[in-house]
C-alpha positions, 0 to 999 in steps of 0.5 A, a space after each residue: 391566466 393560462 397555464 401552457 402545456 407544450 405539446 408536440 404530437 407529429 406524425 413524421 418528421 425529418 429534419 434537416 437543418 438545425 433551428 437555433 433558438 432565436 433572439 426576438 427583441 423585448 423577450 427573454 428565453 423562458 425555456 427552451 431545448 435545441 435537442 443537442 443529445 447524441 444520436 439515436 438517443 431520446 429526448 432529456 427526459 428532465 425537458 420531457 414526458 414521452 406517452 405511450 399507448 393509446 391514451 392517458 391513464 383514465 382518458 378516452 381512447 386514442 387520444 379523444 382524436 380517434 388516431 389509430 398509432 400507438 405512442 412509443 418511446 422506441 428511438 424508431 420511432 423517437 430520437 436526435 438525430 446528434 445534430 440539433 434535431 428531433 424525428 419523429 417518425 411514424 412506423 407501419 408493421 407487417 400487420 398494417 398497424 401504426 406505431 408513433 411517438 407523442 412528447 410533452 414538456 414537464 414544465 406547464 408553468 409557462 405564462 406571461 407576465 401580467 399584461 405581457 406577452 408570450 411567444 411560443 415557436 418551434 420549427 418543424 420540417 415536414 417531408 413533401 408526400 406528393 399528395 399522398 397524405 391522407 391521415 398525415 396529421 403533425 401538431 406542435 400544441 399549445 394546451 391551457 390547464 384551465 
């Protein structure tokens, strides 16, 4: 049985409609967070971590994925938006170094019952870069503990 860590790594995100957490016949909620905080607030830190810097404490650097932004948990560039959404957005300073934001869940107890099934969903808006998009590289993740 695998233990599921939710794991949104993004880039850039603009929302711009609010996703509500949909009813799917023959499944119930296990958990879930429509992120309805105040703007320009972080994330309920009870729901999730926010990591910073370049890599976990005695982990490989940039993430083991080579990615060159630091995390931050500044609401540049993590935040609500106070209307059912959470950006993400990615920063590039004067000196040409990027700064992003990583979250994960606290829980990483989500399982299925034995011989059932789970539905893991999120929605993300990304924003149209005309083809310029190089190293653009948003994630909603799934990772096993075992």
């Amino acid at each position: 049985m695998y233990t599921l860590n939710a794991l949104a790594a993004l880039l850039y995100v603009l929302p711009v409609t609010q996703a509500h957490i949909p009813k799917i016949r023959g499944f119930a909620v296990t958990w879930a967070d429509d992120f309805n905080g105040r703007r320009n607030t972080l994330p309920d830190p009870d729901n999730w971590i926010i990591d910073t810097g370049t890599s976990y404490n005695g982990g490989p650097a940039q993430w083991g994925t080579g990615e060159i932004q630091t995390y931050t948990n500044d609401i540049k560039n993590v935040r609500m938006n106070g209307k059912g959404n959470l950006q993400i957005t990615a920063i590039r300073n004067a000196a040409g170094a990027w700064t992003s934001s990583r979250i994960e869940t606290h829980r990483t107890d989500f399982t299925a019952q034995p011989g059932g099934k789970m539905i893991i969903q999120g929605s993300l808006k990304i924003p149209d870069l005309n083809g310029h998009g190089v190293g653009y590289w948003p994630a909603f993740w799934t990772l096993g503990a075992e």
